[in-house]
C-alpha positions as CSV (number, residue, x, y, z in Angstrom):
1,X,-193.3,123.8,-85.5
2,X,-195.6,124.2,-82.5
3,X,-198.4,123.0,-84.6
4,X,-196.2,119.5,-85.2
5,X,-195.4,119.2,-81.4
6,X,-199.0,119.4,-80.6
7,X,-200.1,116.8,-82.8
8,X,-197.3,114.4,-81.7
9,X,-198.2,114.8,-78.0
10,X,-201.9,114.2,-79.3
11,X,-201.1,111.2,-81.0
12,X,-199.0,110.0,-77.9
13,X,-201.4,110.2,-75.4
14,X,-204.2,108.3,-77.7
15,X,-201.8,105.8,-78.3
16,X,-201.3,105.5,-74.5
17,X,-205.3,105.5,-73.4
18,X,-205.4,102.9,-76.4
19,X,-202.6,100.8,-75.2
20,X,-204.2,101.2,-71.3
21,X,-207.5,99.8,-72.5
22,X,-205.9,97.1,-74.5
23,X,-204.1,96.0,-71.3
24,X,-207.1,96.4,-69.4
25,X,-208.8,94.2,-71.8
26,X,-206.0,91.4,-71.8
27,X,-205.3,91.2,-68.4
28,X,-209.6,90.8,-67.0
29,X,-209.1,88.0,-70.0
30,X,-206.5,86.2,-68.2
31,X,-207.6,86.9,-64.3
32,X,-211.1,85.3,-65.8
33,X,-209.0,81.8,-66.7
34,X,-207.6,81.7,-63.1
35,X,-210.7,81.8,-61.3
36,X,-210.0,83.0,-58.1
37,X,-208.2,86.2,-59.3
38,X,-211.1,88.7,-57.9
39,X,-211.3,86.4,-54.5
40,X,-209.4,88.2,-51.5
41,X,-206.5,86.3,-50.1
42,X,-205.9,87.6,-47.2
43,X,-206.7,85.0,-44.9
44,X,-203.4,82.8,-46.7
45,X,-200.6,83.4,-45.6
46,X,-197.4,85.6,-47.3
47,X,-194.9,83.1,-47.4
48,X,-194.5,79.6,-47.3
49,X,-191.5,77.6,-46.0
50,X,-191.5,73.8,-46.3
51,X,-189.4,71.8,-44.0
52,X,-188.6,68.4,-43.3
53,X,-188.4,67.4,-39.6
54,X,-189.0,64.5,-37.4
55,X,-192.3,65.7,-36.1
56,X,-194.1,66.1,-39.4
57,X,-197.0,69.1,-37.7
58,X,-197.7,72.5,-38.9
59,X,-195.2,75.2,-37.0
60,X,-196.4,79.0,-37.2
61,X,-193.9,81.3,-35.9
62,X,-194.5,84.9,-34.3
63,X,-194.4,87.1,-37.3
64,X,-197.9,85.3,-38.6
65,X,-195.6,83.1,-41.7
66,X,-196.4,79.6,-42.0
67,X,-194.2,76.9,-42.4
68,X,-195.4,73.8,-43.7
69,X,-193.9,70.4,-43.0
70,X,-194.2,68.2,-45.6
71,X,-195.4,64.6,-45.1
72,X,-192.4,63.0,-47.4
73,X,-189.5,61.8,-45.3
74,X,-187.3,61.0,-48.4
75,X,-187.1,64.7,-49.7
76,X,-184.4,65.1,-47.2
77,X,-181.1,63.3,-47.8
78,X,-178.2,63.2,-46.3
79,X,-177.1,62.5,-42.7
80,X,-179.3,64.4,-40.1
81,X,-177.3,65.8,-37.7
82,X,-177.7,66.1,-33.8
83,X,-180.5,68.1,-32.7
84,X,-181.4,69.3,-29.6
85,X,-185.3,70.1,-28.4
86,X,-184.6,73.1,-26.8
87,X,-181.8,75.2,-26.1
88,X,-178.8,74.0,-23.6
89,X,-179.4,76.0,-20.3
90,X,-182.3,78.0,-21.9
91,X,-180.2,79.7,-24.4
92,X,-180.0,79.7,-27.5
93,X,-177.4,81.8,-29.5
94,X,-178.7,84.5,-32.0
95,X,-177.9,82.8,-34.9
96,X,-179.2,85.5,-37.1
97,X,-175.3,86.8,-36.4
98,X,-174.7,84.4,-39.9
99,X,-175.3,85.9,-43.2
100,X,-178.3,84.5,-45.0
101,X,-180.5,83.5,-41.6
102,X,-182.9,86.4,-40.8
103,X,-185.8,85.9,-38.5
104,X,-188.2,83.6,-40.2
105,X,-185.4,81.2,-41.1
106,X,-184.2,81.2,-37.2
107,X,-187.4,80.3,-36.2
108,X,-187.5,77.2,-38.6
109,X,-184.0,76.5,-37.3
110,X,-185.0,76.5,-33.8
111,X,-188.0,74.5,-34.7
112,X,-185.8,71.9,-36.5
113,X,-183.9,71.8,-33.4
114,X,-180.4,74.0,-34.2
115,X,-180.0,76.7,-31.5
116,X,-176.1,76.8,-31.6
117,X,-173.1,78.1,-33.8
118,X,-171.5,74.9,-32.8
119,X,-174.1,73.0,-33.8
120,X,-173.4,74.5,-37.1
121,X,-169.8,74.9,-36.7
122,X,-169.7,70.8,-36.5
123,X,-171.8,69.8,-39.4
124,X,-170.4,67.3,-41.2
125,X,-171.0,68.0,-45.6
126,X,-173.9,65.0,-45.4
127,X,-175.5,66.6,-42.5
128,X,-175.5,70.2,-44.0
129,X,-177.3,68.2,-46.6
130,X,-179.8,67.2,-44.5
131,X,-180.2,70.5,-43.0
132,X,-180.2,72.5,-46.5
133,X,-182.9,70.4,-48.1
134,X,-184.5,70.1,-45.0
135,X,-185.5,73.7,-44.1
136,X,-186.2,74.4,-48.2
137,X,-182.8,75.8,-49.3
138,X,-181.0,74.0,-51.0
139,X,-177.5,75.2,-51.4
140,X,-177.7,78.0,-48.7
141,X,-175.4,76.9,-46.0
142,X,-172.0,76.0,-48.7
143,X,-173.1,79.1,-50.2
144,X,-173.4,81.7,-48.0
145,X,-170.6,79.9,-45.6
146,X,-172.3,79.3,-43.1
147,X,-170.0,76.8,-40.7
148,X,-167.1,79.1,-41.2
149,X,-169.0,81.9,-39.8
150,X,-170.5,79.7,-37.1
151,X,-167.2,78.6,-36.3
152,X,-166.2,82.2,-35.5
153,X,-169.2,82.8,-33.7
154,X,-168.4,79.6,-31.5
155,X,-164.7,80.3,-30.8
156,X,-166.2,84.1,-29.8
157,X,-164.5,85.8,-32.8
158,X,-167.3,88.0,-34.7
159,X,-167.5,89.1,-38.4
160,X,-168.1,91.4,-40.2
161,X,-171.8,90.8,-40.8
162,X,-172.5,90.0,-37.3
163,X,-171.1,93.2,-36.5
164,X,-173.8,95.3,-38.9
165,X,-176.2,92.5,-37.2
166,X,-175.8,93.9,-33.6
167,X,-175.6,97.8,-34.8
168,X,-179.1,96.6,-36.4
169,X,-178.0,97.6,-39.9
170,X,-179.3,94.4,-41.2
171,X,-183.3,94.8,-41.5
172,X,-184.1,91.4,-40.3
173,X,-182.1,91.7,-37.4
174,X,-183.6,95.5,-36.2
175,X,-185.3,95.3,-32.7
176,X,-188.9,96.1,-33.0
């Protein structure tokens, strides 16, 4: 019996050196056909966001991601809603309090010119349009309610998730 474990364990890890090199073998094949597999890329950046606004001109923000406006106006449709270029009386709410904005995507916000729950709160469905395919996500602000929540936020009522926001239970929203 020991003699028939042994030779299964045997023939196991051959099997597993074998399929290792095979892998090995496969994937240098298909890192050769990109070209620029071995090149380091640290010097790009993590992430990309691509957003649409009225200034058309590269925005980095403070955690080193880039956000890249595109040059075509016509991507976003829709109504564009009121923006504002800086925040009434210096400030701006923390609008990672909705669920679905974390820090990068309040940076792109701000940058787009929304620093308020009303401002959110009052979009009309063309202008969260706009906004949605503006700032690269599509579908996000029907989906993850936004204007209901910034409503809330605007009257002063909290929710749930804002409340895990401000205990920094949310990881985007943890003070460094």
């Amino acid at each position: 019996m020991f003699e028939i474990i042994s030779q299964i364990a045997i023939c196991l890890i051959i099997a597993g050196i074998i399929g290792m090199f095979i892998g090995y073998i496969i994937g240098k094949a298909s890192c050769q056909e990109k070209s620029k597999c071995s090149e380091s890329t640290t010097t790009e950046p993590l992430h990309e966001l691509h957003i649409d606004t009225k200034e058309n001109q590269n925005v980095k923000n403070t955690d080193s991601v880039e956000v890249n406006i595109p040059a075509k106006k016509e991507e976003a449709t829709g109504i564009e809603p009121t923006l504002l270029k800086e925040a009434r009386n210096g400030q701006k709410d923390n609008l990672q309090l909705i669920k679905g904005v974390g820090k990068v995507l309040e940076k792109v916000l701000n940058d787009t010119g929304i620093f308020h729950f009303d401002q959110i709160a009052n979009l009309s469905k063309e202008e969260a349009t706009w906004l949605d395919k503006s700032v690269a996500f599509p579908g996000r602000i029907e989906r993850e309610q936004w204007i209901s929540q910034a409503k809330d936020l605007a009257e002063g009522k909290t929710t749930e998730f804002a409340k895990r926001v401000e205990k920094g239970k949310i990881a985007t929203s943890k003070k460094s």
